[in-house]
N, C-alpha and C positions, 0 to 999 in steps of 0.2 A: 528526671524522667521516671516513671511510674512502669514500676513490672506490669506484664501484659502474657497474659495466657499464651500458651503457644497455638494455640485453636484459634484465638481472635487474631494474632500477627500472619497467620498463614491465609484465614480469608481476606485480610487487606491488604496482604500480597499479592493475592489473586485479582482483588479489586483494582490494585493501583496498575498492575499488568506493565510492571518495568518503570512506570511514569515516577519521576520525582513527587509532583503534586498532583493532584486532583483538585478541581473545585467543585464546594456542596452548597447547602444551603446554609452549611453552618461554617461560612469560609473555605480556605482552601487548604486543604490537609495533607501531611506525608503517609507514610503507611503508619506510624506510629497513633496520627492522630486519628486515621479510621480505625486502627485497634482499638484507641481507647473510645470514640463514636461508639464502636460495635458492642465493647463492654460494656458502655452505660447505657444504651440503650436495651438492652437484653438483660444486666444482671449476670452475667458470666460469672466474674471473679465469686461473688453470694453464692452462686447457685453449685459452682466445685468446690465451695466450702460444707456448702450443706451437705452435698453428696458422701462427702468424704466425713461430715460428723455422722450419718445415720449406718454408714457402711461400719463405720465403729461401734457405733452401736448395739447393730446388729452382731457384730461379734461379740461384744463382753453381756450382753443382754439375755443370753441363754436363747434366743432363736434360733441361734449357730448349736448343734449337740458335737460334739468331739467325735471323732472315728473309734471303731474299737479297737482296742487295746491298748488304749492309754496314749497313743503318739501324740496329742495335745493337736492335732490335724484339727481345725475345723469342719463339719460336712455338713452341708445343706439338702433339703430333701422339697421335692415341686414348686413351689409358688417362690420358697425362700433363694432356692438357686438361680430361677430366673431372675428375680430383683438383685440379687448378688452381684449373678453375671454382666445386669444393665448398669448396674452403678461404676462397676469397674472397668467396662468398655468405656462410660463415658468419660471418667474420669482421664483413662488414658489418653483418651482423645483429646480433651480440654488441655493436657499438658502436654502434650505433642508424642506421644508417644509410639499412635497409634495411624 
């Protein structure tokens, strides 16, 4: 069996709504198999990877300037914080954290 986001097991939890199986059009599925439905269909698993190479990135990249006084703190300033802040909400979310 194939690791699966905690984002996509939780909306096919939602979907299967307590049922063992479901039937779709691509057969009849557990929750695992509309997780993995939802990831391949969407790009999930790609798209928390990418997220998470650019938010590194962005940190070793010099977009990120250090706080003063040398605390090695990252700090973001307008546009950079908001992209920051979205990467890292979503991330959380995708791995269930959030």
């Amino acid at each position: 069996m194939t690791a699966h986001t905690k984002g996509a097991l939780r909306a096919a939890e939602a979907i299967m709504n307590d049922k063992h199986k479901i039937r779709t059009d691509y057969g009849e599925k557990t929750v695992y198999g509309i997780a993995d439905l939802i990831e391949r269909e969407t790009g999930l698993p790609e798209l928390l990877e990418a997220c998470k190479d650019i938010l590194e990135w962005i940190d070793v990249s010099g977009l990120a300037s250090t706080k003063s006084g040398g605390s090695g703190v990252l700090a973001y300033n307008g546009t950079e914080y908001n992209v920051v802040t979205q990467l890292r909400q979503a991330i959380s979310k995708a791995e269930g954290r959030e």
